[in-house]
C-alpha positions in Angstrom: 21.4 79.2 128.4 22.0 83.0 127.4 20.4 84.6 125.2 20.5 88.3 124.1 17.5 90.0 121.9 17.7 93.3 120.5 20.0 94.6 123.4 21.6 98.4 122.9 22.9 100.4 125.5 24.4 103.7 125.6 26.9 106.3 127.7 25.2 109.4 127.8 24.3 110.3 124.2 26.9 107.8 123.0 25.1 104.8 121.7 27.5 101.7 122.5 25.2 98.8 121.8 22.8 98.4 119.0 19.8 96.0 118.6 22.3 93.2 119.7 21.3 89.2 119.6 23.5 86.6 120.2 23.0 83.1 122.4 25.4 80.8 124.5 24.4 77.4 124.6 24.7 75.2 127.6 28.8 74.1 127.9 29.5 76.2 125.0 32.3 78.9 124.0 31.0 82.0 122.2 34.0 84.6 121.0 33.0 88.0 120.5 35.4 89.8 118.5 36.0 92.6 116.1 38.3 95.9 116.8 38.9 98.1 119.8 35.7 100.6 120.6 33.5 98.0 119.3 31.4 97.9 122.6 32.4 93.8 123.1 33.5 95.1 126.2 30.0 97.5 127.3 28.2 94.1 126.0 29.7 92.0 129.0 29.3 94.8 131.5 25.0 95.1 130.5 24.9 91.4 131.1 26.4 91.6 134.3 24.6 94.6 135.1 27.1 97.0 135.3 25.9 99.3 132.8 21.8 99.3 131.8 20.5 98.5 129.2 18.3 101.0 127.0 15.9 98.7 125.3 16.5 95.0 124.4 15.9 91.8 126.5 18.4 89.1 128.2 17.3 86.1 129.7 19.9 83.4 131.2 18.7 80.1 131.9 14.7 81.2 131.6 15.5 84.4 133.6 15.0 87.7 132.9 18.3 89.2 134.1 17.4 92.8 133.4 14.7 92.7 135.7 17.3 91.2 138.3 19.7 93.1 140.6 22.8 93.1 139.4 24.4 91.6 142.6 22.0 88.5 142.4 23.6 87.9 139.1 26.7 85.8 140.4 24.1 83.9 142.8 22.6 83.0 139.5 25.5 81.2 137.8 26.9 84.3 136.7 31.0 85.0 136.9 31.9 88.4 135.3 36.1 88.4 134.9 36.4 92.2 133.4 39.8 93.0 131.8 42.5 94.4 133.7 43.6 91.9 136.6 41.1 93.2 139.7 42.2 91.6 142.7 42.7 93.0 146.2 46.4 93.8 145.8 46.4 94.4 149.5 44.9 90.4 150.3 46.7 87.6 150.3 45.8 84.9 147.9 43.7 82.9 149.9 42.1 85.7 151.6 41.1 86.7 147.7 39.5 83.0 147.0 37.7 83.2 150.2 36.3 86.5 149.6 35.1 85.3 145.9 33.7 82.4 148.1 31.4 84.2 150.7 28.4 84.1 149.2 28.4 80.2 149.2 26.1 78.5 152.2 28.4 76.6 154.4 32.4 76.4 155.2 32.5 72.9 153.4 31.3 74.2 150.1 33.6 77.4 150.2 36.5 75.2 150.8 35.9 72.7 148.1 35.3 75.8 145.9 38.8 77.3 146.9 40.4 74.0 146.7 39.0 73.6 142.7 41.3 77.1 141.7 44.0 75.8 143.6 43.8 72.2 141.3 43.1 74.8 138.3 45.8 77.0 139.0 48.6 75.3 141.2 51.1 78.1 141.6 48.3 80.1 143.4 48.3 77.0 146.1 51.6 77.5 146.3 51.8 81.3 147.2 48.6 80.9 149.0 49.8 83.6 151.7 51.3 85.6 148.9 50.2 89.3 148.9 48.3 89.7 145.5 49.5 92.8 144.6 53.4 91.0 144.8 52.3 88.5 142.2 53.4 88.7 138.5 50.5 90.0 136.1 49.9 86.7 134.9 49.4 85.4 137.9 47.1 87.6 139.2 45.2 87.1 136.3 45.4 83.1 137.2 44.1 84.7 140.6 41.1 86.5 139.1 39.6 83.8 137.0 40.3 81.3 140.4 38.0 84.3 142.4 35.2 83.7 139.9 35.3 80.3 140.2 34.7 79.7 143.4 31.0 81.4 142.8 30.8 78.0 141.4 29.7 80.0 137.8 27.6 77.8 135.4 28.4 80.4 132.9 31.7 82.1 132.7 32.4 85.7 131.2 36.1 86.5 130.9 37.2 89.9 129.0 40.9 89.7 127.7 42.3 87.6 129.9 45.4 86.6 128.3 45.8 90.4 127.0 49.9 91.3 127.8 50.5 88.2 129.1 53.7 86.6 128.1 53.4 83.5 125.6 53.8 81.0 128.3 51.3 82.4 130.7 48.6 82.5 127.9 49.0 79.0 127.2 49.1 77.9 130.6 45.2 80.2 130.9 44.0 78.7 127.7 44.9 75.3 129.2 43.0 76.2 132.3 40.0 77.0 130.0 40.1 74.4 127.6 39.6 72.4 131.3 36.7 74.3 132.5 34.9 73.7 129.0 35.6 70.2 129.5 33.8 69.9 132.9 30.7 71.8 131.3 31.4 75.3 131.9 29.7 77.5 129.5 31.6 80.9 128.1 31.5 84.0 126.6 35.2 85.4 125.9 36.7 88.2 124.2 40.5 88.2 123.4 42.5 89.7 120.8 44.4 86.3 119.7 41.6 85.4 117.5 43.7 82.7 115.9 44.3 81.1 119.3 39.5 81.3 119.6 39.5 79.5 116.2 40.8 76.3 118.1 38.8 76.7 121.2 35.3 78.2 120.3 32.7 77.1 119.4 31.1 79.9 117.4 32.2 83.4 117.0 30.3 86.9 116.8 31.4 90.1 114.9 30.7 93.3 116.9 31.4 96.7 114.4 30.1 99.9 116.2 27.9 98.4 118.8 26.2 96.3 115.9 26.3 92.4 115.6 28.1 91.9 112.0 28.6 88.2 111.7 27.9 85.6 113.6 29.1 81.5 112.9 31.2 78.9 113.6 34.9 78.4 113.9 34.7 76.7 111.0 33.3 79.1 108.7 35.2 82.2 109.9 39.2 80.7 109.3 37.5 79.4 105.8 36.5 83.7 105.5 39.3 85.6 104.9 37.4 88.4 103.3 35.6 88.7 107.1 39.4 88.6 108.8 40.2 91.4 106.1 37.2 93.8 106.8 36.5 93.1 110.3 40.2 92.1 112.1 42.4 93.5 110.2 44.2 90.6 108.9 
């Protein structure tokens, strides 16, 4: 579905990526982890085109995105949630689903699309003329994942989404996940609870310094504990 060859990218002379490869499969969960300043983060924002590439190739679904706009990306299948809970504080709730929804062809579709966060995430339903920016973090979070749903994504990118949540919350997002996954969704998360990933993911990938160290399965990495001693500092 994705697949990454060889990507680096860089800020100024700071080289954040480095000959990166990884793939997603269709329906499958890909954890990318490893410490903070790693680049997992730059990695999602070159796929969604947020910051270029300098050399390297990605192609989703037979598609070569970095010859694609970025804002044709979402059209594509593409739903980039980036860390730190970006709604419109100023919107109400439904007024944030419908804008995640304008892209879609016809009033029927965006409404079924709404009405698919609201099963996912019911407390949003039921502060649907809420102000965002009045919610609790969590649920704004619950409210940023619904906004990327209703693209109707085939492949879901989501970076820290359960990061400061309280225990509860997190649950209640890793619920809503394991849901998605079930219904076919594919995606590519990063979160700091890697323990939480080892039940969840399919296969895991070690970023170090912009470089690719590891990659395998859940599986193999909670059998490693010399990779949670070098890499995660367990």
């Amino acid at each position: 579905m994705l697949r990454l060859e060889g990507v680096s990218a860089a800020y100024g002379n700071i080289k954040a990526l480095s000959d990166v490869s990884l793939e997603v499969e269709e329906g499958q969960m890909v954890a990318i982890v490893g410490p903070n300043g790693a680049g997992k983060s730059t990695m999602f924002k070159v796929i969604s085109g947020v910051v270029p590439a300098t050399s390297g190739r990605i192609f989703y679904r037979g598609v070569d995105l970095l010859a694609s706009d970025p804002a044709d990306r979402a059209s594509l299948g593409i739903a980039h949630v980036p860390e730190g809970r970006q709604v419109f504080k100023s919107l109400t709730i439904a007024e944030n689903l419908e804008m995640g929804a304008y892209s879609l062809p016809d009033r029927s579709r965006k409404k079924q699309a709404v009405e698919r966060a609201y099963e996912l995430f019911p407390v949003l339903a039921e502060r649907r003329r809420q102000q965002a920016g009045l919610l609790s973090g969590g649920q704004q979070q619950m409210l940023a994942i619904g906004r990327a749903l209703v693209t109707n994504p085939r492949l879901l990118i989501l970076d820290e989404a359960t990061e400061g949540l309280a225990p509860l919350v997190r649950e209640e997002i890793w619920h809503a996940l394991h849901k998605l996954r079930a219904g076919g969704h594919a995606m590519l998360v990063i979160d700091k609870y890697v323990r939480r990933l080892i039940d969840m993911a399919d296969r895991h990938v070690i970023v170090e310094k912009g470089r690719v160290v590891w990659q395998g399965s859940s599986s193999a990495l909670a059998a490693d504990q010399g990779l949670w001693a070098r890499y995660l500092g367990v």
